[in-house]
N, C-alpha and C positions, 0 to 999 in steps of 0.2 A: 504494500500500500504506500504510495506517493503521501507525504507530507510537504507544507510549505516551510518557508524559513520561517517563517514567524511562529509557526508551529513549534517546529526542531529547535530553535530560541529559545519558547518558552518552557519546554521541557528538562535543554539544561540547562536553563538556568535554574529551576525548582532542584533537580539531582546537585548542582553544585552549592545552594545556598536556597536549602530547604525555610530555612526560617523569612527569607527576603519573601520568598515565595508564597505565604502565609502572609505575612504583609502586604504581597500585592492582593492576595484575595480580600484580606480587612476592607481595606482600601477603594477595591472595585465595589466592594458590597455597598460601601460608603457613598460612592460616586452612586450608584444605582438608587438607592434610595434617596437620595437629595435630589435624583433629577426624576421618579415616580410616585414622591412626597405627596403631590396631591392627590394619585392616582390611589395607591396603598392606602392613604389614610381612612381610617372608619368616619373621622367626625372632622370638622374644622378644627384646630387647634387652641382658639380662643370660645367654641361654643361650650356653654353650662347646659349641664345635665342634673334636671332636679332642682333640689336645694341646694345650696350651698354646703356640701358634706364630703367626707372621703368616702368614696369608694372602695371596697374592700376588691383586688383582683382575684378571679375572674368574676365581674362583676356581669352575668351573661343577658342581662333583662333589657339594658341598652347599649351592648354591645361592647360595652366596656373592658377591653379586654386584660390590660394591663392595668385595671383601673382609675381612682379619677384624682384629682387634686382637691385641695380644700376649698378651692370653691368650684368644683364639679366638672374640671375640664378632663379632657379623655388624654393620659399619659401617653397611650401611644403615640395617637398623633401628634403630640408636642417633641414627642421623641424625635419623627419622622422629618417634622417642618425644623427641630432641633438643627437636623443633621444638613441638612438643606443651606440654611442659618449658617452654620459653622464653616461648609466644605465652600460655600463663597464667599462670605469675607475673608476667608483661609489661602485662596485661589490667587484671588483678585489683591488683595495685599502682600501678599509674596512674590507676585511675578511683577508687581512695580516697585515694590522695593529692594528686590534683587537685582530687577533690570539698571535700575537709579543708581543701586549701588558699586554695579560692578561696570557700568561704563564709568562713572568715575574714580572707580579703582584706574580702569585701565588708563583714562586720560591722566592719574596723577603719579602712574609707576614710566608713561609715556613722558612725558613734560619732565617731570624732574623739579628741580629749583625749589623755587619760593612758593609756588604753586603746590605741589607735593606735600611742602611742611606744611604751610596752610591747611592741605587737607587733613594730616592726618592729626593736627592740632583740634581741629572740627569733629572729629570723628574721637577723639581720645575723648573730649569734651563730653561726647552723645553716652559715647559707652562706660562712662564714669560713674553714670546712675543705671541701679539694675532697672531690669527693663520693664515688670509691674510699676514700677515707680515713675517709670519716664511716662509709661503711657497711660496713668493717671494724672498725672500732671496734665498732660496732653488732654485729654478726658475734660479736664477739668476746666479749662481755657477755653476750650470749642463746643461742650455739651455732647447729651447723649441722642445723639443721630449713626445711621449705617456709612454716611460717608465719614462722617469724624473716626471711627473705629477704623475704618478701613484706613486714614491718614495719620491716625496715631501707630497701629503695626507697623506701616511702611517707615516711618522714624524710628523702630525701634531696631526693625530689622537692616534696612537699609548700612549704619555704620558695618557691622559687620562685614557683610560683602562687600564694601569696600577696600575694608585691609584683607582680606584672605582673596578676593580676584588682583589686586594689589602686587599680594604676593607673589604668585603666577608671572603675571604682567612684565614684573622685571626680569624672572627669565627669559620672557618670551623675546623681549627687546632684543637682545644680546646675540640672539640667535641669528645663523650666517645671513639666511633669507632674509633676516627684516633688516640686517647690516648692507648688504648687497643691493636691496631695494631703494635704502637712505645714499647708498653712492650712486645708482642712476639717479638719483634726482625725484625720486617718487614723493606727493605729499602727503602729508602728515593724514591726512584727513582717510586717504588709502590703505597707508601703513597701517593705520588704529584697525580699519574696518574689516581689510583684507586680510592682514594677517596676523593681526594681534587676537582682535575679537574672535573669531572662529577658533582659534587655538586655546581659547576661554572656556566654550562652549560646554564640554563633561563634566568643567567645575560648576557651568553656572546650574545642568540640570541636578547635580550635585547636590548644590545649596539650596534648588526649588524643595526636592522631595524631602531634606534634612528640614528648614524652614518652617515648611506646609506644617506640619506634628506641632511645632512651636507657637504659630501661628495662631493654631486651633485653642491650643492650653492659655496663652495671654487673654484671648479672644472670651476664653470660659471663664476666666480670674477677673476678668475687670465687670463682666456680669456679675457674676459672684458679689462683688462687692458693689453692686450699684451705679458701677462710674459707665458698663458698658452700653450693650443694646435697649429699646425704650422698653418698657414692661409689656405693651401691646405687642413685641416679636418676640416667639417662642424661642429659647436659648437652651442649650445644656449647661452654660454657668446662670441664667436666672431660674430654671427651674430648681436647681441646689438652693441660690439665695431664700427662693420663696418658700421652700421647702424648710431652709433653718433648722435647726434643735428642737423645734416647739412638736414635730412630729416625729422624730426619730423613734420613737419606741410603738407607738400608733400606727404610723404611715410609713415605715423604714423605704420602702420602694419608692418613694416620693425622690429621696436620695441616693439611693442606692443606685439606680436604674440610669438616671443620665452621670451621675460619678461613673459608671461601669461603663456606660456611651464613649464619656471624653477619656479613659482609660485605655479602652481599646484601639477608638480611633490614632490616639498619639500612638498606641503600641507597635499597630499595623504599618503607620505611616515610616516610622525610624526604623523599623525591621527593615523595610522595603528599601530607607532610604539609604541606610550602612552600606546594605547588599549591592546597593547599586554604583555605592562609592568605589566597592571594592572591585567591580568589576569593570567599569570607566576608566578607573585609577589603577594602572595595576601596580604605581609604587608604595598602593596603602594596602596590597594584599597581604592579607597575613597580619596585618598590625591590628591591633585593640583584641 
């Protein structure tokens, strides 16, 4: 029987790094439900059922399957629209702040100088304060909206791929082709695109899949505490906040169930994204 490459690809790469492979399945299941969120769901995510009570799961008389919240909302779908919630802000703020960050890695490992120091004075600066903290800060300046979330990750993420494409970058320069290109006369603007940036490329999906997992956890923390998404968008960090201490022993699945959400999805994600470093990368095989 004929197989495609894509096929024969994903097979060894599951035989080689069993566990990446498991994270790519988290991961897909992840994507899958955030993009059939509406489809899956029993209820809306914000509709009440009843009075304002928990539901005990399996709650079978309205369908309730995983239960309901304290004031009567259906957990699964909050789950669903959760994940939905998570895997785009997740997306969409790591592939602009990684993009942001790693073109001006490359433009300040390119340039050189005063430029350079500048930047990486900028960036010592960002990443001096850990990164709940920056983007509470953030939060707190801008308010709780999906684009302020989405602009406060990109700042948090962003330093970072800067110095680690950065890093890269000043190998790359040194290299005969880009020395060879700068003695015919090539411009800068070439040099960067043609063959700095591509030569970038394995770190930057590198940083996406390693990010993504990060992305999600900051994204659940600043819910958690209030600073994040509005109470009206279902969250896996505001379904914890709302959930609190006050039902732990009552309603344990209130919390349990998206803590187990956001648990897995980071697990899946860094599984997958290791796996994939190590196979991009082949001078990180074997290390960690």
């Amino acid at each position: 029987m004929h197989t495609t490459p894509v096929l024969r690809g994903a097979v060894g790469f599951s035989r080689r790094k069993p566990l990446g492979a498991i994270g790519a399945g988290i991961l897909l299941v992840l994507i899958l439900v955030a993009l059939l969120a509406p489809l899956i769901s029993p209820h809306d995510p914000e509709e009440t059922h009843g009075h304002q009570n928990v539901h005990v799961p399996p709650f079978e008389t309205t369908n309730l399957i995983l239960g309901s919240d304290q004031i009567g909302r259906d957990v699964m779908s909050r789950l669903f629209y959760g994940a939905r919630v998570s895997l785009y802000v997740g997306v969409v703020s790591v592939l602009i702040g990684i993009t942001l960050g790693s073109l001006l890695g490359v433009v300040s490992a390119y340039y050189g100088g005063p430029f350079d120091l500048l930047m990486q004075r900028v960036v010592d600066a960002f990443m001096a304060f850990p990164s709940l903290v920056l983007g509470l800060a953030i939060m707190a300046l801008l308010g709780s909206t999906l684009n302020n979330v989405i602009i406060a990750l990109v700042v948090v993420l962003a330093p970072t791929s800067v110095r680690t494409v950065r890093s890269q970058a000043l190998a790359i320069k040194e290299m005969d082709y880009v020395l060879a290109a700068r003695a015919v006369g090539a411009r800068d603007f070439r040099i960067i695109f043609i063959h700095v940036v591509p030569n970038c490329l394995a770190l930057f999906m590198i940083l996406v899949t390693i990010q993504l997992g990060f992305a999600i956890l900051v994204e659940a923390s600043l819910s958690f505490l209030g600073a994040g998404l509005p109470p009206n968008i279902a969250t896996w960090g505001g379904m914890l906040s709302e959930a609190g201490t006050a039902y732990i022993r009552v309603a344990p699945w209130l919390s349990i169930l998206p803590g187990l959400a956001i648990s897995l999805a980071v697990f899946g994600i860094n599984m997958f994204g290791d796996a994939l470093r190590d196979v991009l990368d082949p001078r990180l095989r074997g290390a960690g």
